[in-house]
Structure formats: C-alpha cells, structure tokens
C-alpha positions in Angstrom: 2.6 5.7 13.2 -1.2 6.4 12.5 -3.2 3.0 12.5 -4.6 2.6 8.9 -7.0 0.7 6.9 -6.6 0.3 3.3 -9.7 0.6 0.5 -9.5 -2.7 -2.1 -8.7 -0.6 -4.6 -5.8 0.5 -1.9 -4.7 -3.2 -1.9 -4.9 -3.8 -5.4 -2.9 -0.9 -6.8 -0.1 -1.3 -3.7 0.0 -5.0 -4.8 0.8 -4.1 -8.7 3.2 -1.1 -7.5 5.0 -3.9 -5.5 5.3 -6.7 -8.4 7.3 -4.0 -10.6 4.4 -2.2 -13.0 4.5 1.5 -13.9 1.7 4.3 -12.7 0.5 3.8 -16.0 0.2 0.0 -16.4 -1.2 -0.1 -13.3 -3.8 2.2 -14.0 -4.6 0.1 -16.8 -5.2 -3.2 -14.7 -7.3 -1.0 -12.6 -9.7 0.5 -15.5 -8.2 4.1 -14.0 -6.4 6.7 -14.8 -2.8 7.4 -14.2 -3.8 10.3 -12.3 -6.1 8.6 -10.0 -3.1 6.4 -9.5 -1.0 9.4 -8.5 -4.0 10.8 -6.4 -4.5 7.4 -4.8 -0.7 7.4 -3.5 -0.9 11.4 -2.4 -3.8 10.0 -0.1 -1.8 7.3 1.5 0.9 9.2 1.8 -0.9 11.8 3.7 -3.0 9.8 5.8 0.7 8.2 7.3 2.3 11.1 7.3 5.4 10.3 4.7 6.4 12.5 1.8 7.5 10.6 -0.7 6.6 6.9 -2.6 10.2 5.2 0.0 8.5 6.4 2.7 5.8 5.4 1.9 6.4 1.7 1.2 9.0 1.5 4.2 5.6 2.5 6.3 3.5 0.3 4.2 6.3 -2.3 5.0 6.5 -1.7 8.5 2.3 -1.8 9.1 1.9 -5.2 7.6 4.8 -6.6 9.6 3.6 -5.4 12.7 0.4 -6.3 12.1 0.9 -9.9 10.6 2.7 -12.1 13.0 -0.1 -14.2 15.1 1.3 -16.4 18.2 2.3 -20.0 17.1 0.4 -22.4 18.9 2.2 -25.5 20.0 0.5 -28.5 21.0 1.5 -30.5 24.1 
C-alpha cells in the first residue's frame, strides 16, 4: 500500500464521514460543496489505489493502525 499523507481538510471531512454525516452535511461543516466532497474522496481513492468508498476506509483503516501503535515503554 502506497504511503500517504492526508491534507487537514483530508482529516476533517474523513473524521465527519466516519461519525455517520452525509456528503452533503459534511460539506456543509466544511463551507464546501457536495461535489468537492465527492472530488475529495475520488482523490483519495486514487492516490491508494481502491475503487470504491469500503475500500477506501478499510485502507484508511489499515494506514492508521499500522502507523499508530508506538513501543510501550516499561520502566525497571
């Protein structure tokens, strides 16, 4: 899987997707259009290589967890 780095506006939108609102009420906490929405996703999708939204989040899914996880220190 391609390494990727997401725009804020990237974050934001994926973050509202993921708590349940629409393309359109996302695009209104976002001040954008449901189309740039749509256009945003298209660009994700084909930067990772997925076709469709699944795919999409399942490699969305799959780059934070890989990323995330930091060695727990434990002190003597």
């Amino acid at each position: 899987m391609p390494k990727i780095t997401l725009t804020p506006r990237e974050r934001e939108l994926i973050a509202l997707l993921a708590e349940g609102h629409t393309d359109l009420t996302a695009a209104e906490h976002l001040a954008i259009s449901p189309r740039s929405v749509t256009n945003i996703l298209r660009s994700l999708m084909d930067r990772l290589g997925v076709e469709n939204r699944f795919q999409l989040g399942l490699a969305l899914g799959f780059l934070r967890k890989a990323s995330v996880p930091t060695p727990i220190q434990k002190e003597p």
